[in-house]
C-alpha positions as CSV (number, residue, x, y, z in Angstrom):
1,X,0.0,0.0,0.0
2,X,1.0,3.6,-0.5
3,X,1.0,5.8,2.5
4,X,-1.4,8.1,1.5
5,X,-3.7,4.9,1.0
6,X,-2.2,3.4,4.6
7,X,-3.4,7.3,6.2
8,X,-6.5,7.5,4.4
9,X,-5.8,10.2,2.3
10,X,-5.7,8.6,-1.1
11,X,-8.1,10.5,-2.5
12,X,-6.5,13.6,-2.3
13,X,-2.5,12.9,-2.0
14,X,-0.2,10.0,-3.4
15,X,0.1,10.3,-6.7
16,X,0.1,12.8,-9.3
17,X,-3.0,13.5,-10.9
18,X,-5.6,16.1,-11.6
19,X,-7.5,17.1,-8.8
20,X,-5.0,16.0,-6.5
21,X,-2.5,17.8,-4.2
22,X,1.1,17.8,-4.7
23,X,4.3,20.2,-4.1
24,X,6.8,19.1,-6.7
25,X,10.5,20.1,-7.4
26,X,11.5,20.2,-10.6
27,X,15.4,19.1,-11.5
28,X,17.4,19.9,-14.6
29,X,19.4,17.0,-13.9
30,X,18.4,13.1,-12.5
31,X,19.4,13.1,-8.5
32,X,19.7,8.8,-9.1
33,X,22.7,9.3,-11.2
34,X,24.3,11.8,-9.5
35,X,22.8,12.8,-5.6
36,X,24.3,16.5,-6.1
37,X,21.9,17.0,-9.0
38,X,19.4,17.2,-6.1
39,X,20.5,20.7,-5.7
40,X,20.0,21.8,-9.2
41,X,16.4,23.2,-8.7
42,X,14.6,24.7,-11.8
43,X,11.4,25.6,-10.6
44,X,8.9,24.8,-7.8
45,X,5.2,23.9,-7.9
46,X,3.3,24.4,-4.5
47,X,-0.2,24.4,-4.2
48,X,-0.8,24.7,-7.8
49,X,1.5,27.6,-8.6
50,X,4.7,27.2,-10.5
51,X,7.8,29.6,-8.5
52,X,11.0,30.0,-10.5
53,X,14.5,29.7,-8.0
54,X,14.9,33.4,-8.4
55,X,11.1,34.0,-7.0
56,X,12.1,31.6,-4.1
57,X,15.0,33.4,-3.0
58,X,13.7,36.9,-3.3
59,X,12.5,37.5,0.7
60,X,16.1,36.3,1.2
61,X,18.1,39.1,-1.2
62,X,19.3,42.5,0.5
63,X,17.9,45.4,-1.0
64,X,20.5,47.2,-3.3
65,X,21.9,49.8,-0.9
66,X,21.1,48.5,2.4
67,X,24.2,47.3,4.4
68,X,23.4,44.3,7.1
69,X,25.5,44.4,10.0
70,X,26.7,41.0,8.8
71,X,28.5,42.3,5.6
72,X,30.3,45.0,7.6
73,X,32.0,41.6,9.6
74,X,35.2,39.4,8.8
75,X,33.8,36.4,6.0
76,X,33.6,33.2,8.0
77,X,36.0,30.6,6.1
78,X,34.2,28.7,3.2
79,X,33.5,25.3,3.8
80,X,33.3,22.8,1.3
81,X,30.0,22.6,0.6
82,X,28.8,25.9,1.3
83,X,27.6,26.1,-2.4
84,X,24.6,24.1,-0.9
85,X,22.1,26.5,0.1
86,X,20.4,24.2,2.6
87,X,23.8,24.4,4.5
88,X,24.0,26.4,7.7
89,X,26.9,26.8,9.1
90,X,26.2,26.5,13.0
91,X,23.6,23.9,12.3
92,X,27.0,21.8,10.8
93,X,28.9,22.7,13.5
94,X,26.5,21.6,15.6
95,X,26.0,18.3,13.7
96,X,29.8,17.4,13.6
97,X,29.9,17.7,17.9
98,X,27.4,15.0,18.8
């Protein structure tokens, strides 16, 4: 059984299909051959309504002209996968002392 037939939610969730509900990511590159091409994103459907990666990360761009407090500080040191945008720094940190 699927889980949305196991929860009792097949009729709305578990497969894609009109009328249904779904979030997908869509990938310009197949995550099974390589797992990195997880992170190449090319657009976002959530609740029916397709976002491109540059609408996504617009609440997270500084306005041109406004200086945080953050870019007035010393870089931290680049780690080697800071490319990955679901990376945060203290959360790794955090994660490589347990």
């Amino acid at each position: 059984k699927l889980p949305a037939e196991q929860f009792s939610v097949a009729k709305d969730l578990g497969t894609i299909e009109p009328g249904k509900l779904a979030d997908l990511a869509f990938l310009t590159d197949d995550p099974l051959e390589d797992i990195r091409n997880a992170t190449h994103v090319a657009s976002v459907m959530k609740n029916g309504r397709l976002y491109t990666v540059k609408e996504l990360m617009a609440p997270f761009v500084t306005p041109a002209g406004t200086r945080s407090p953050a870019s007035r500080a010393i870089p931290a040191p680049r780690h080697p996968s800071a490319d990955k945008w679901w990376h945060d720094p203290e959360q790794m940190i955090e994660d490589d002392h347990k």
